[in-house]
Backbone as a chain_set.jsonl record, in Angstrom:
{"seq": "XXXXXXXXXXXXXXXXXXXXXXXXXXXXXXXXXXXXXXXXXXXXXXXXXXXXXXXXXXXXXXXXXXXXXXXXXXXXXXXXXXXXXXXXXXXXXXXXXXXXXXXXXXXXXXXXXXXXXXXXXXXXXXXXXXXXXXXXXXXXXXXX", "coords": {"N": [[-85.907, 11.163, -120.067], [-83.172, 8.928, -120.846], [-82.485, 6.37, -122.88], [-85.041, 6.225, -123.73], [-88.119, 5.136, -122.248], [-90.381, 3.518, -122.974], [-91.65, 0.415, -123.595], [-91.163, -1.154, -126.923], [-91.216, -3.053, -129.877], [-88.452, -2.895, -130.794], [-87.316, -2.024, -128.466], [-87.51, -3.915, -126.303], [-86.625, -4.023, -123.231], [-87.783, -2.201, -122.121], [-90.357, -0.361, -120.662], [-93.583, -1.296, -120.065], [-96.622, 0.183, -121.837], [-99.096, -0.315, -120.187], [-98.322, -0.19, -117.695], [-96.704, 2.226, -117.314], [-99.754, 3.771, -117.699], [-100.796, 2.853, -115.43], [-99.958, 4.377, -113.684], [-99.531, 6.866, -114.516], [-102.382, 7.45, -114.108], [-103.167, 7.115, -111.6], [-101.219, 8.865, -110.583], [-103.185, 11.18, -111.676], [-105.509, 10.803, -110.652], [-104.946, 11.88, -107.8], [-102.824, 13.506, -107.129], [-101.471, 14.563, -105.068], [-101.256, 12.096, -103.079], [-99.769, 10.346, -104.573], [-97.188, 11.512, -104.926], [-96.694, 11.321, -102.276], [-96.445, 8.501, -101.8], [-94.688, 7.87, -103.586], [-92.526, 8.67, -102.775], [-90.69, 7.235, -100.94], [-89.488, 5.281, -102.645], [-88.321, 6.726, -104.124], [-86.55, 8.091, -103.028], [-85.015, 6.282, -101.763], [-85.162, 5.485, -99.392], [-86.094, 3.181, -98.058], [-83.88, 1.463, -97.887], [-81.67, 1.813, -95.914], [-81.017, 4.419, -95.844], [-79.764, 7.49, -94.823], [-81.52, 10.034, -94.812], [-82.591, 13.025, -95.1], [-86.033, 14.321, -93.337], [-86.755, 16.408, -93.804], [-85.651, 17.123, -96.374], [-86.984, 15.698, -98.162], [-89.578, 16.16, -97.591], [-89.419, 18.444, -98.394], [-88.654, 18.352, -101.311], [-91.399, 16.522, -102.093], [-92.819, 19.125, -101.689], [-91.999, 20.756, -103.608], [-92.722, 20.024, -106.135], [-95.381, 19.543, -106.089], [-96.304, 21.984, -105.968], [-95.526, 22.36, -108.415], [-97.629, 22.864, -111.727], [-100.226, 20.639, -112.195], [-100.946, 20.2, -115.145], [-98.835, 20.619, -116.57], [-97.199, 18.632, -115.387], [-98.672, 16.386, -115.731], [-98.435, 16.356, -118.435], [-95.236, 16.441, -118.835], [-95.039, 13.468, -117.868], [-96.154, 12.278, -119.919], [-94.337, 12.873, -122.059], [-91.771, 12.081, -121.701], [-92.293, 9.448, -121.001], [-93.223, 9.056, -123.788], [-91.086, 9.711, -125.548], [-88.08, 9.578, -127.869], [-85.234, 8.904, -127.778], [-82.85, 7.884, -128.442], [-81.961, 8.13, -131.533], [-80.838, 10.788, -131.495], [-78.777, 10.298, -129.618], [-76.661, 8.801, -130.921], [-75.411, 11.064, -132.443], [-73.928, 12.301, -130.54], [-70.422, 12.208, -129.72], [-68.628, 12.298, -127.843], [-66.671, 11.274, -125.48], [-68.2, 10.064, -122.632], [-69.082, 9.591, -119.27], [-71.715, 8.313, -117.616], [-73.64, 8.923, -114.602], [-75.07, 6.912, -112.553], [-77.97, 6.262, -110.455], [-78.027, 2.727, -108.309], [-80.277, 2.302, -107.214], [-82.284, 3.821, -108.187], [-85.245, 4.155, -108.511], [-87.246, 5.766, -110.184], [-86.209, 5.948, -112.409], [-85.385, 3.367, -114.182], [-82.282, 1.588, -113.844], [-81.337, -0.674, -116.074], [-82.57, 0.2, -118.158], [-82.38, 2.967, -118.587], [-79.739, 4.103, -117.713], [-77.611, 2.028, -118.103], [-78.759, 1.414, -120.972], [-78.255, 3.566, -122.032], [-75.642, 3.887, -121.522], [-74.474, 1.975, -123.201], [-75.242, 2.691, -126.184], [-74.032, 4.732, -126.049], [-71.218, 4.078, -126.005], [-70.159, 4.312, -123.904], [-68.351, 4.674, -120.575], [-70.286, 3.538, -117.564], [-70.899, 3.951, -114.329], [-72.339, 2.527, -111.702], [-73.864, 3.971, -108.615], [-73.989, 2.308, -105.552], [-76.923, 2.113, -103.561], [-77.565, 4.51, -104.27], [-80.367, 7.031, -105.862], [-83.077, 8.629, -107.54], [-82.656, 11.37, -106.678], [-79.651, 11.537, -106.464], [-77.673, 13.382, -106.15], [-77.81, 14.74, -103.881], [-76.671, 13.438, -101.451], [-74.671, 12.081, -102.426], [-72.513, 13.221, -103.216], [-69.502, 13.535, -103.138], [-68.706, 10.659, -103.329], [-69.034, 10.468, -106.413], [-67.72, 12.097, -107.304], [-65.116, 11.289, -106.39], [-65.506, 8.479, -107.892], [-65.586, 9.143, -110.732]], "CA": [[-85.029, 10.126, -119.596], [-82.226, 8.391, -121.786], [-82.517, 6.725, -123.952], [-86.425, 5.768, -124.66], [-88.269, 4.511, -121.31], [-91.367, 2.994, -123.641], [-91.354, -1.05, -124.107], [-91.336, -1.298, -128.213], [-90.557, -3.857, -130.384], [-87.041, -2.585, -131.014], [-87.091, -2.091, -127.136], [-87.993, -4.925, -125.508], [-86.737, -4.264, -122.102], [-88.757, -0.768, -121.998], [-91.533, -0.491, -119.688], [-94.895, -1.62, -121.035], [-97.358, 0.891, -121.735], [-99.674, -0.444, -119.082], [-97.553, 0.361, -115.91], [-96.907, 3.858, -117.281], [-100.836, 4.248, -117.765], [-101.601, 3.049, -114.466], [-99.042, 5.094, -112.807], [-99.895, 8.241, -114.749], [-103.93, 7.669, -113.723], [-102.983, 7.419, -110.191], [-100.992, 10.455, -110.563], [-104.375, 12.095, -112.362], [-106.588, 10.971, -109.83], [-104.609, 11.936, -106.686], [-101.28, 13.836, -106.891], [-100.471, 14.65, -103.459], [-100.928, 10.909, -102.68], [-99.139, 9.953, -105.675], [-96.198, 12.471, -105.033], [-96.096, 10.755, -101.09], [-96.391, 7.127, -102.035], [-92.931, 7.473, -104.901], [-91.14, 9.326, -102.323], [-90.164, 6.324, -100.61], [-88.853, 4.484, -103.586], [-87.657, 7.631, -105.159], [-85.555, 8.561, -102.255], [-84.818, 5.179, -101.137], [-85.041, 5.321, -98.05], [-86.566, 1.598, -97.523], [-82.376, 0.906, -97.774], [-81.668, 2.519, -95.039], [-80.315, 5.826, -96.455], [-80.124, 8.688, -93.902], [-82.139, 10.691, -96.027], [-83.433, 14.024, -94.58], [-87.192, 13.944, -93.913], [-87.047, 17.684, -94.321], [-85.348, 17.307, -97.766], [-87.91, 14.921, -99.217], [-90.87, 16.971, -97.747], [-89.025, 19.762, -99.307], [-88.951, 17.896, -102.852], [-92.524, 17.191, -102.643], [-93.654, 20.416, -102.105], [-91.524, 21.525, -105.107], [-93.606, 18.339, -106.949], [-96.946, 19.491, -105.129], [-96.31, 23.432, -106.498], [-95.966, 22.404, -109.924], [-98.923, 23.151, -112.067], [-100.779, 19.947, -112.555], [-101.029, 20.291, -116.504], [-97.322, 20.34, -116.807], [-96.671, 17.566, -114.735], [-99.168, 15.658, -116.731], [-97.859, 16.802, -119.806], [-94.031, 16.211, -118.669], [-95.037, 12.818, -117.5], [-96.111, 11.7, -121.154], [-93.143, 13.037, -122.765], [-90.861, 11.776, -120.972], [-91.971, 8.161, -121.769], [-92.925, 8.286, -125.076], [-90.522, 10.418, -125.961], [-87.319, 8.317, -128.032], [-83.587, 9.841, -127.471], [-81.992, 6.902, -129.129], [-81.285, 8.875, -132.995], [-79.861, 11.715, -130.999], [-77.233, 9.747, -129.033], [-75.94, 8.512, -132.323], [-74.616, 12.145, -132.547], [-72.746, 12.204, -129.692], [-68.934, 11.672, -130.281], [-67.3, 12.341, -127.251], [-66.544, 10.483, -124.03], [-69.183, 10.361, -121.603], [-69.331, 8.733, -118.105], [-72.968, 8.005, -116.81], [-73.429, 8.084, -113.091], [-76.57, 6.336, -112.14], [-78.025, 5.553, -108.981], [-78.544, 2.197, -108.85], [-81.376, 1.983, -106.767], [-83.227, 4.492, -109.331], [-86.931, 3.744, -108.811], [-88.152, 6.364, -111.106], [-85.171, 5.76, -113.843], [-84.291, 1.935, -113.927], [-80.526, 1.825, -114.805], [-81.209, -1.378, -117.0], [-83.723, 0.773, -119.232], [-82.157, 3.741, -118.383], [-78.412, 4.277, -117.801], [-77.076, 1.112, -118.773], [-78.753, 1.079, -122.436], [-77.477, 4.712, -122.708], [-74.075, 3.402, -122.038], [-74.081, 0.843, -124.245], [-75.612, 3.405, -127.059], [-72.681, 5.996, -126.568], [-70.102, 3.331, -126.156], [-69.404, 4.693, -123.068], [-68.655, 4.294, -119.172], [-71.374, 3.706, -116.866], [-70.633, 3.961, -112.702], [-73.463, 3.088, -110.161], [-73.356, 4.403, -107.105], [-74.934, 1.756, -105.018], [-77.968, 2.323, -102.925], [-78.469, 5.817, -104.383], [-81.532, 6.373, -106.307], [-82.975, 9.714, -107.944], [-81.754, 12.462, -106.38], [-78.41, 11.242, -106.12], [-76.741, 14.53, -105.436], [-78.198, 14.847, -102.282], [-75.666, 12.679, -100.119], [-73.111, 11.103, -102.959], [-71.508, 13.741, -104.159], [-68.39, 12.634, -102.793], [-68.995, 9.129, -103.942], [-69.475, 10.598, -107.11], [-66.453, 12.33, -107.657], [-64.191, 9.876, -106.359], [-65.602, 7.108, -108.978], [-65.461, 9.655, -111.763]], "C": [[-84.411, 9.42, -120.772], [-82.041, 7.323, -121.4], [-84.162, 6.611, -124.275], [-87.045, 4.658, -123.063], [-89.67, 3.623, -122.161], [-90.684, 1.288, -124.042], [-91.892, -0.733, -125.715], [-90.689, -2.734, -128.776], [-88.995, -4.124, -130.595], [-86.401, -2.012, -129.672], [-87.623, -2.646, -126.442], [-87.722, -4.802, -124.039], [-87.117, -2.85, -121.516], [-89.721, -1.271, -120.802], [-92.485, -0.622, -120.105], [-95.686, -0.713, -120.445], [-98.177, 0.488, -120.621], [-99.655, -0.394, -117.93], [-97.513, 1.559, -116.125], [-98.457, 4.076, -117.08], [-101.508, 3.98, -116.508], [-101.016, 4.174, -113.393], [-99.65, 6.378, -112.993], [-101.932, 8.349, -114.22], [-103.891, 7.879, -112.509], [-102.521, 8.501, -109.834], [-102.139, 11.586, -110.985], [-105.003, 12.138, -111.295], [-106.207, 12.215, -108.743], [-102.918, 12.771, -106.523], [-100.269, 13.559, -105.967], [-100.226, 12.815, -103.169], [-99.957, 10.078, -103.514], [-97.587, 10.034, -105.301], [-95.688, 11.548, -103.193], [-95.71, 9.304, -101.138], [-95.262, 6.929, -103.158], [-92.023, 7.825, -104.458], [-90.264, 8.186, -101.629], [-88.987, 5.55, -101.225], [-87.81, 5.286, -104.359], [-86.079, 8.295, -104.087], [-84.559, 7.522, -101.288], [-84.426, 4.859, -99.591], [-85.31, 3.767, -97.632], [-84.969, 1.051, -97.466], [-81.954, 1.139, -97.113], [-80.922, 3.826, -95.054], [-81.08, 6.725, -95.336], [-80.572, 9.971, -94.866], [-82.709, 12.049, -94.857], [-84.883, 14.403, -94.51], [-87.385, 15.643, -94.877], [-86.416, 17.828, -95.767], [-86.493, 17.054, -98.78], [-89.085, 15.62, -98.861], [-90.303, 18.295, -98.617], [-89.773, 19.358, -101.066], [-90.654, 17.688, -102.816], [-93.459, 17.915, -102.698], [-93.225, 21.08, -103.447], [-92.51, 21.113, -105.852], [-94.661, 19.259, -107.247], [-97.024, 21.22, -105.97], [-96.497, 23.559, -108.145], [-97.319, 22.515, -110.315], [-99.087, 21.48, -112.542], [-100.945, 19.685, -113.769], [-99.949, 20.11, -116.942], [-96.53, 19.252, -116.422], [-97.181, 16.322, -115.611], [-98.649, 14.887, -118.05], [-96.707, 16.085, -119.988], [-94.163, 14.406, -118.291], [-94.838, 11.826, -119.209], [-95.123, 11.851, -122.179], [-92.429, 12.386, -122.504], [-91.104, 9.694, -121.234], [-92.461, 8.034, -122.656], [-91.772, 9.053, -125.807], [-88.757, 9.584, -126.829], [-85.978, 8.802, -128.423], [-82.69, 9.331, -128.23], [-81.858, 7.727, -130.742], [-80.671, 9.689, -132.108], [-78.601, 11.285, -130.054], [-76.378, 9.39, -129.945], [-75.089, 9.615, -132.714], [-73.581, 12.382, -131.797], [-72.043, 11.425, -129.79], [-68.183, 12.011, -129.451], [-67.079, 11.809, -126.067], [-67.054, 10.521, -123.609], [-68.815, 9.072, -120.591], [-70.579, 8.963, -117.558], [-72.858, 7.662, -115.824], [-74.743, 8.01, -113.325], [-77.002, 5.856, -110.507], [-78.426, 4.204, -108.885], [-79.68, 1.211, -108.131], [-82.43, 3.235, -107.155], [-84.442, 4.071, -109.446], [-87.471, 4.091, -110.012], [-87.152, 6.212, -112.879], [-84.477, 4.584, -113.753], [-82.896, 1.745, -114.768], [-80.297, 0.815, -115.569], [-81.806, -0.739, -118.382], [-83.194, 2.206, -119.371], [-80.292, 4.547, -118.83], [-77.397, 3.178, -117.937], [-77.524, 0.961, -120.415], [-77.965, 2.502, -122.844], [-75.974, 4.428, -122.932], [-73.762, 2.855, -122.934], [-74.488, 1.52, -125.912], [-73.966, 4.361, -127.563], [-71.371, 5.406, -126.663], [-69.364, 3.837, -124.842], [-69.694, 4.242, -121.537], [-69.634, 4.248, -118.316], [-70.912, 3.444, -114.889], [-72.005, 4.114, -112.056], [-72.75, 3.028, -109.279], [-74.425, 3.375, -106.648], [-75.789, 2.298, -104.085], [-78.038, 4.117, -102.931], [-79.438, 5.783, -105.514], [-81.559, 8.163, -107.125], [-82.38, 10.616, -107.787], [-80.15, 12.269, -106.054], [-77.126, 12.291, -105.176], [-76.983, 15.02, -104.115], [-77.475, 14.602, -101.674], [-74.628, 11.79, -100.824], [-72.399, 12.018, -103.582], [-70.051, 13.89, -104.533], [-67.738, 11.516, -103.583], [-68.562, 9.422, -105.466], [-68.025, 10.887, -107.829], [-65.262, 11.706, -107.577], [-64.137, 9.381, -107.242], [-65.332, 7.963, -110.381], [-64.018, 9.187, -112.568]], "O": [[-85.144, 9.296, -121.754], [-81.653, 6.954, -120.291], [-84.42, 7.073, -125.387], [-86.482, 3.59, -122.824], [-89.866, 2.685, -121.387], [-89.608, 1.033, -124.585], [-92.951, -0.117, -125.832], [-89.82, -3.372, -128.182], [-88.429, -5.217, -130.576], [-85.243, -1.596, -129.643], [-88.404, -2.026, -125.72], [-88.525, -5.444, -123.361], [-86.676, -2.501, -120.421], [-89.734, -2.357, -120.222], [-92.558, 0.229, -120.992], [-95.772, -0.516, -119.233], [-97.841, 1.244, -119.709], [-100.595, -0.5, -117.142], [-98.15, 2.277, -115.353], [-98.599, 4.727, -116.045], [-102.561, 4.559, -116.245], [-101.648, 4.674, -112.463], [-100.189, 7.008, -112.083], [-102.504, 9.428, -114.066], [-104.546, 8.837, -112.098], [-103.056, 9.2, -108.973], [-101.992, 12.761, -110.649], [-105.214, 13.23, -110.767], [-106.848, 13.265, -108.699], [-102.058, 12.395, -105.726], [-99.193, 12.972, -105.852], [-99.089, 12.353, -103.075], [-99.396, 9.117, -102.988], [-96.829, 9.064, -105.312], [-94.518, 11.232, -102.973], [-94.701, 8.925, -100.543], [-95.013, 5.791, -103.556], [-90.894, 7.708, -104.935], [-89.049, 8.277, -101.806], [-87.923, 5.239, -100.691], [-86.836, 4.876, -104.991], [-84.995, 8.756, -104.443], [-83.711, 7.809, -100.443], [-83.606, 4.169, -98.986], [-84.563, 3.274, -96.787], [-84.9, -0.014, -96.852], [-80.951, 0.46, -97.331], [-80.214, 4.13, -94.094], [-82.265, 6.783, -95.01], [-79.806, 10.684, -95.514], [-83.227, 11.722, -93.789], [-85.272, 14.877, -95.578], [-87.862, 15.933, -95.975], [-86.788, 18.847, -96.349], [-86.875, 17.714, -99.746], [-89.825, 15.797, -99.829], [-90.977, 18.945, -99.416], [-90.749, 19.761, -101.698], [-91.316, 18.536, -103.413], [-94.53, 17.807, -103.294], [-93.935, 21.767, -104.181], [-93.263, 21.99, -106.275], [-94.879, 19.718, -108.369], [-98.068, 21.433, -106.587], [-97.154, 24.316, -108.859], [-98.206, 22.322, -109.484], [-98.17, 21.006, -113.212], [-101.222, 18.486, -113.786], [-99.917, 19.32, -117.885], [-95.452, 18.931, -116.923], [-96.445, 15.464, -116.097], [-98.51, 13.745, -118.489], [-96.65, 15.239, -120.881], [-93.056, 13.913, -118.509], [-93.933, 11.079, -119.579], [-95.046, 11.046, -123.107], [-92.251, 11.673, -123.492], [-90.219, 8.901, -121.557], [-92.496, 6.841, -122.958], [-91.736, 8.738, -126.996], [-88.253, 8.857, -125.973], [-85.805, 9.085, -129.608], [-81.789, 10.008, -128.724], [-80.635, 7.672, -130.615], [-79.596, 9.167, -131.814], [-77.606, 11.987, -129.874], [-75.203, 9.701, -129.749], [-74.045, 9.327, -133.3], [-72.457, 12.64, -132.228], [-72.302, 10.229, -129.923], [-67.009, 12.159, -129.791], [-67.939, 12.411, -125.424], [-67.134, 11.75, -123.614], [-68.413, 7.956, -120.921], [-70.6, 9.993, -116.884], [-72.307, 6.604, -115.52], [-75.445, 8.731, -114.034], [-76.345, 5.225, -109.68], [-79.504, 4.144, -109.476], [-79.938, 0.018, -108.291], [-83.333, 3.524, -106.37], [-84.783, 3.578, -110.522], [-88.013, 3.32, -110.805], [-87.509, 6.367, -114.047], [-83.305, 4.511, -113.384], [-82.64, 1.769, -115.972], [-79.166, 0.853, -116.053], [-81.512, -1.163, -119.5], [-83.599, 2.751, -120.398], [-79.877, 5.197, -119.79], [-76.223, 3.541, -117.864], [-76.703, 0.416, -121.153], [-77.193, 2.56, -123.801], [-75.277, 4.591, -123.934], [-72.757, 3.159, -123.576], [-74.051, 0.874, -126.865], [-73.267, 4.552, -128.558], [-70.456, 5.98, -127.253], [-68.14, 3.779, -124.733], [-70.722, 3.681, -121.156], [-70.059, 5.403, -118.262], [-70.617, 2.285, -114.597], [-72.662, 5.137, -111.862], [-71.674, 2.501, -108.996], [-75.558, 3.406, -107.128], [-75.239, 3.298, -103.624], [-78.406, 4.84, -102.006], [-79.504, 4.752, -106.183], [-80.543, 8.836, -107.294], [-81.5, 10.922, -108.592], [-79.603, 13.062, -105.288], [-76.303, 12.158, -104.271], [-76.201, 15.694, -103.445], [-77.209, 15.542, -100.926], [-73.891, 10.991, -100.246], [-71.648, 11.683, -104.497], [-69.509, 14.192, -105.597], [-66.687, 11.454, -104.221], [-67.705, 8.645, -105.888], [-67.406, 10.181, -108.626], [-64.47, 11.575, -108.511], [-63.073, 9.426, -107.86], [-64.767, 7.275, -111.231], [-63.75, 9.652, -113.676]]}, "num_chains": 1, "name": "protein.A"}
């Protein structure tokens, strides 16, 4: 995730290690329950998005299939992992769509600091969230 989801000194509005670590233990203990209890937020349905149930059971069987070790693995990368030197490279226009009811990628930590990194446009789509392409793709193209 772009640019750096880790709270640091030189990223203060990061996520503090102690929400990732309880998140990722809950994910250790318990997957499946893990994987049912983020779909909510992740698919935002609590907004009232006509969301397909059969999509989101789809997604977390994809989730649920992954190997457990990789997910793990991918979980810890992913926030300590720090993107910010490599955006510095990029030199050419970019538009960031974001959803900006993004549970799992907050678009203040997320796709608003990237914007403001590349110097470039940022468009939420309101009340979409991770999977965005699911039901804005429309939306999407339009705002482009």
């Amino acid at each position: 995730m772009m640019p750096f989801l880790k709270q640091t000194p030189d990223n203060p509005a990061g996520i503090p290690e102690s929400l990732f670590e309880a998140s990722y233990q809950a994910l250790r203990a318990d997957r499946l329950k893990w994987l049912a209890d983020q779909s909510q937020a992740f698919f935002a349905t609590h907004l009232g998005r006509a969301m397909s149930p059969h999509l989101v059971q789809h997604t977390i069987s994809q989730c649920a299939a992954t190997a457990p070790y990789a997910v793990l693995a991918y979980q810890r990368a992913v926030f300590h992992t720090d993107h910010r030197p490599a955006l510095a490279n990029v030199d050419i226009p970019t538009l960031i769509v974001h959803g900006a009811a993004d549970f799992s990628a907050p678009v203040d930590v997320t796709g608003r600091r990237s914007a403001e990194l590349l110097l470039s446009r940022i468009r939420g789509i309101p009340v979409a969230d991770a999977p965005i392409i699911c039901d804005t793709r429309l939306v999407v193209r339009e705002s482009a």
